[in-house]
N, C-alpha and C positions, 0 to 999 in steps of 0.2 A: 513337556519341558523338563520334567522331572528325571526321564530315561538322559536325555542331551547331558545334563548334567552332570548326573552321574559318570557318566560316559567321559566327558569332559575334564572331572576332578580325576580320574583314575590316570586320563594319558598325561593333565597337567604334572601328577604328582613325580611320573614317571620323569619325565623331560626336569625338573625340578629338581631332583636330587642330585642328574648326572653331572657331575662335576666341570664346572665350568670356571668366568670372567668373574659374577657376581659372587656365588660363593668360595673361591681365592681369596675375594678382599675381605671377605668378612671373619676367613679362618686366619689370614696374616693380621689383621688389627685384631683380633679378638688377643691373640698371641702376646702381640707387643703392646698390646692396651690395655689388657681384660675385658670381661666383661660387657660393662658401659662402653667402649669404642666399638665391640664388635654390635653390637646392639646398636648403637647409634650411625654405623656403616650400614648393617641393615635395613633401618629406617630411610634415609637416604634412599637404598636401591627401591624397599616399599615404596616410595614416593616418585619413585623415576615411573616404575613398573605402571601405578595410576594413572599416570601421565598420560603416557604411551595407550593404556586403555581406552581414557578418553579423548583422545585423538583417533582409534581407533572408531569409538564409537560414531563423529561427527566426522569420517573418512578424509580425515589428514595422514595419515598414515600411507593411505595410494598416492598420495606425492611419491613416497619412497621407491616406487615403480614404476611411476608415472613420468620422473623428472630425473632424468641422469644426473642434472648439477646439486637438486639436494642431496640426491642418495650422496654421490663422492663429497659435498665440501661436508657432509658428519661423517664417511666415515674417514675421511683423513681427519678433520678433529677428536676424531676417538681415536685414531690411531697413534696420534701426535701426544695425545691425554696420556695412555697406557703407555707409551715409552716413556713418557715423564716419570710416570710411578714406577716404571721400570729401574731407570738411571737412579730414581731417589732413595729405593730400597739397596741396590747397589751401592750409594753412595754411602746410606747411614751404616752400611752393615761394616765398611774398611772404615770410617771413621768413628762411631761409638764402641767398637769391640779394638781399635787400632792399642797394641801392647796391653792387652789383658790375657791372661792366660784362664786354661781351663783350672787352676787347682781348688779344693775343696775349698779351702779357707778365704780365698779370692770370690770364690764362685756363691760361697754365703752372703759374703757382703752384699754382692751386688743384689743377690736375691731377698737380702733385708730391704732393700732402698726400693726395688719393683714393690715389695710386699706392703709398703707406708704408703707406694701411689698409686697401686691399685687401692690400700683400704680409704684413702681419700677421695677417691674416686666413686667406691662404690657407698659413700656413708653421705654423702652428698656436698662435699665439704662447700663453701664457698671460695676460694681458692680460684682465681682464676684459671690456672694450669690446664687441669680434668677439664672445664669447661671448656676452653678453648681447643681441647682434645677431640674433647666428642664434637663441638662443631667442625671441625678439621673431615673427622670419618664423616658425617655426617654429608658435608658437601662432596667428598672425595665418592661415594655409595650415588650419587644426587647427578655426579656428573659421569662419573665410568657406568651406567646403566641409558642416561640419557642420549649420552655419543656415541654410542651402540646403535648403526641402523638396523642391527640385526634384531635387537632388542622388540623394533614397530616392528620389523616384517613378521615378526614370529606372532604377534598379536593380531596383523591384519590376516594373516596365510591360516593361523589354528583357530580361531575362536569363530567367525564365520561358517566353518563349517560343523559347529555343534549349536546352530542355529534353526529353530523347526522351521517349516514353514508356516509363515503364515505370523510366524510373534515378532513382536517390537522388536526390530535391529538396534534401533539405543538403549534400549531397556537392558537386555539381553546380551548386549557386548558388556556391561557395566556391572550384570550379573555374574556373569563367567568370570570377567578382570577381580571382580572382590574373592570370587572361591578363587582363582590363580593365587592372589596378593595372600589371603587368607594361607594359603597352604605353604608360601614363601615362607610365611613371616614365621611357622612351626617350625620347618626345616633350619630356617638361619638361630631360630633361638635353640635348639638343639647344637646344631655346629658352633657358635657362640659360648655357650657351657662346656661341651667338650675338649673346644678349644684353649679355652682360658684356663678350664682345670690343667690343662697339659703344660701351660706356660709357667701356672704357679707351682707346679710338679718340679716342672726342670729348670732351673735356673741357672744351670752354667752358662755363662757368655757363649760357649762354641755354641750351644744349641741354638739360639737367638742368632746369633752370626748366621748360622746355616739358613733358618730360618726366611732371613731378609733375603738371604742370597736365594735360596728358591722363588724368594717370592717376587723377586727382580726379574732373574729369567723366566717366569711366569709370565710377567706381564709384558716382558720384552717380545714372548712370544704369540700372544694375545693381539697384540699389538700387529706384528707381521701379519697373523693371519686374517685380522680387520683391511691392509693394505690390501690385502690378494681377492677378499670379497668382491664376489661380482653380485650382482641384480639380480635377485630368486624372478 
């Protein structure tokens, strides 16, 4: 079990970093949130990824190839989800930057006023604001990982096969799923930190502008490409 394993966290880690759905949301709110939002988008996606595990483990997950009608009504729910976040970073990025300019003295300001809600944020204020922040990421991480059928096929299609013979298939799926979630949960707090340093770095409006606006057509395209999924 020990070889599988191994074996296992080395291709998990690979597939893990390469840039995807779930780490976008978490570099875009880390961005526009700090810290604590990208952190609590994180968590969310940890808690979808679990999910999906243990589904995997008591084989609800072969619905997803077994049944054409659940595969399509999730992944057009996911796909309906990520044009959402799509249109909504789009929206906030012409309406919160709408007549603000990039110049220095502008561009302090604003970055004064981020710099009070992130340190509110990250000092744990009671302030409903933050809170209701990170529940926001939190659900947003909870449901762009969940309306991902890709999300189960990838769980029922990989971890199966670093299964010995002869060991617990429940045991063993639950096994794998925690080194998978385990190795997420490193990556997005790295991505998370680097991220956020970069936000409180730059604080001109354009950058944050450009920002959303990547991260709209991101998911606008995320989005397309969950429509055109077919059934591994």
């Amino acid at each position: 079990m020990l070889t599988s394993l191994l074996w296992f966290a080395g291709v998990a880690a690979l597939i893990n970093v390469t840039p995807g759905l779930d780490t976008m949301l978490v570099l875009r709110t880390s961005v526009a949130h700090g810290r604590t939002g990208g952190r609590a988008a994180a968590l969310g996606i940890l808690t979808g990824c679990l999910a999906w595990g243990a589904a995997t483990a008591v084989g609800l997950t072969a619905l997803l190839t077994a049944s054409r009608l659940a595969f399509d009504t999730l992944r057009i729910g996911g796909a309906i989800y990520l044009a959402w976040l799509g249109v909504s970073a789009l929206w906030t990025s012409r309406r919160r930057f709408a007549g603000k300019t990039a110049e220095d003295g502008e561009g302090a300001a604003d970055g004064g006023a981020d710099a009070v809600v992130a340190a509110v944020a990250e000092d744990g204020s009671t302030d409903g604001s933050p809170r209701r922040g990170r529940r926001a990421a939190f659900r947003a991480g909870v449901a762009t990982n969940l309306l991902n059928p890709k999300a189960g096929i990838f769980y029922m299609s990989l971890i199966p096969q670093f299964i010995p013979h002869g060991a617990s298939v429940f045991g063993s799926t639950l096994l794998l799923t925690a080194v998978d979630v385990a190795e997420l949960a490193l990556w997005y707090w790295v991505v998370s930190h680097a991220a956020s340093a970069l936000g409180e770095r730059v604080r001109r409006p354009s950058f944050r502008r450009r920002m959303e606006q990547l991260s709209g057509v991101a998911f606008l395209g995320f989005a397309a490409n969950l429509l055109l999924a077919e059934r591994a």
